[in-house]
C-alpha positions in Angstrom: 40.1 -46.0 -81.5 38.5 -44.2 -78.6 34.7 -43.1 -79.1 33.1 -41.1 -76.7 28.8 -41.7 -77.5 26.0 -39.0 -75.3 22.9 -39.7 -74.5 19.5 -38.6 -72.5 19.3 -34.9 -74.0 15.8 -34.1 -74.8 12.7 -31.0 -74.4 12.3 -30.7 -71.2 10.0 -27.5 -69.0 11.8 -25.1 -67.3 12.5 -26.3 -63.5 12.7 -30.4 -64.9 15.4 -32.3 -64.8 17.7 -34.7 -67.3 20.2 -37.2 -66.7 23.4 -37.2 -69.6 25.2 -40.5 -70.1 28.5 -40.3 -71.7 30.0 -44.1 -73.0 33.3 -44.1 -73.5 34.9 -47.4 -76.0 38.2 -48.3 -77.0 40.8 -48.9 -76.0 41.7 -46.2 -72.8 42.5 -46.8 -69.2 39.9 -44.3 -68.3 40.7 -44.1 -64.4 43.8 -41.5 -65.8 41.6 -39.4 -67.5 39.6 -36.2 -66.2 35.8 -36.5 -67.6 33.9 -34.0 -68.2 31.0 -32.1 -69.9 30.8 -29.0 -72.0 27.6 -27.3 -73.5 27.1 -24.7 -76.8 24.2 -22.9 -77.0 23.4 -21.3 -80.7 25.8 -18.4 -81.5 27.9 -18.8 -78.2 31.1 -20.4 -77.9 31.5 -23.7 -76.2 31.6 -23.4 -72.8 32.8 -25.8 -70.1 30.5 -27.2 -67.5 32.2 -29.5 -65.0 34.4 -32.0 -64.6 35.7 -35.3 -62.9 39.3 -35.4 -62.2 40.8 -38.5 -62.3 42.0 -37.5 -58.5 38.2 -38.0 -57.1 37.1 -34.1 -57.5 34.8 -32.8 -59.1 34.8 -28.7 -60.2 31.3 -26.8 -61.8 31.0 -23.5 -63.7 29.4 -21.4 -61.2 26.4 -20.9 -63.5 25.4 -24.7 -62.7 26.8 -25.3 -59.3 24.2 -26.2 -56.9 21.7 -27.7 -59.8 24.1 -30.1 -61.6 26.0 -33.2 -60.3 28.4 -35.0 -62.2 29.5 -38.9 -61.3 31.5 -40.9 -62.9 31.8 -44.9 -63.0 35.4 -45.8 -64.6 34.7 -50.2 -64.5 31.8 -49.3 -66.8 33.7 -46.4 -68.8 30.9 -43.6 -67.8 30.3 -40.5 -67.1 27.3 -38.8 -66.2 25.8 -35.6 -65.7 22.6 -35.1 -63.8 20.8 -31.8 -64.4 17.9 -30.5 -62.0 16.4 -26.8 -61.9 16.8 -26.2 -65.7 16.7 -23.0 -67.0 15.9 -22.2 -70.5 19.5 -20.5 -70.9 20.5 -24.6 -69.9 19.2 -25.0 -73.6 22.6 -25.9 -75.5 24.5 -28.9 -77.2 26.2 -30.8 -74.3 29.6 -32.5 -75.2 31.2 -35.6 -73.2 34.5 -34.6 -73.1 37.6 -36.8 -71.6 41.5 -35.8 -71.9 44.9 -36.3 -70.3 47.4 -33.5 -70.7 47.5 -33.2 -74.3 45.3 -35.9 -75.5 41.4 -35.0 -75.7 38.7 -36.8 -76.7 35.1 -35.3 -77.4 31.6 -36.9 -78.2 29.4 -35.5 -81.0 26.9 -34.1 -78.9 22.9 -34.3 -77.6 20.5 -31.9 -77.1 19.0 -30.7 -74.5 16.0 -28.3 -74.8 14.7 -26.4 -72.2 11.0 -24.5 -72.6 7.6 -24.4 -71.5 
């Protein structure tokens, strides 16, 4: 069974920075799959934030290109989202997501915070 397990969310002040960690465990040849993060912020939908194609590219919403960078690593079955210049409208649940056509996997979640 394929679990996908974030961490590194937390409070952090307006203009900081976080780094995500997503784990990915089972059993998944993880070099097919596009990785990816997606973020809900209290009464909003869940909104998509970028991803890592398993062709090498990497796409970003245009309300977080610029500040966030997402890497992947598929020998350790990682992916990771680094997030600089926060904003307090950054303040959401951010979801590890990783799928191939019709099969999708999501995490459960972490938190990230942002305020002064």
């Amino acid at each position: 069974q394929v679990q996908l397990v974030e961490s590194g969310g937390g409070l952090v002040q307006p203009g900081g920075s976080l780094r995500l960690s997503c784990a990915v465990s089972g059993s998944i040849f993880i070099s097919w799959y596009t990785m990816g993060w997606h973020r809900q912020a209290p009464g909003k939908q869940r909104e998509w934030v970028a991803s890592f194609t398993a062709g090498g590219n990497t796409i970003y919403a245009d309300s977080v290109k610029g500040r966030f960078t997402i890497s992947r690593d598929n020998a350790k079955k990682m992916v990771y989202l680094q997030m600089n210049g926060l904003k307090p409208e950054d303040t959401a649940v951010y979801y590890c997501k990783v799928d191939r056509g019709t099969i999708t996997y999501w995490g459960q979640g972490t938190q990230v915070t942002v305020s002064s």
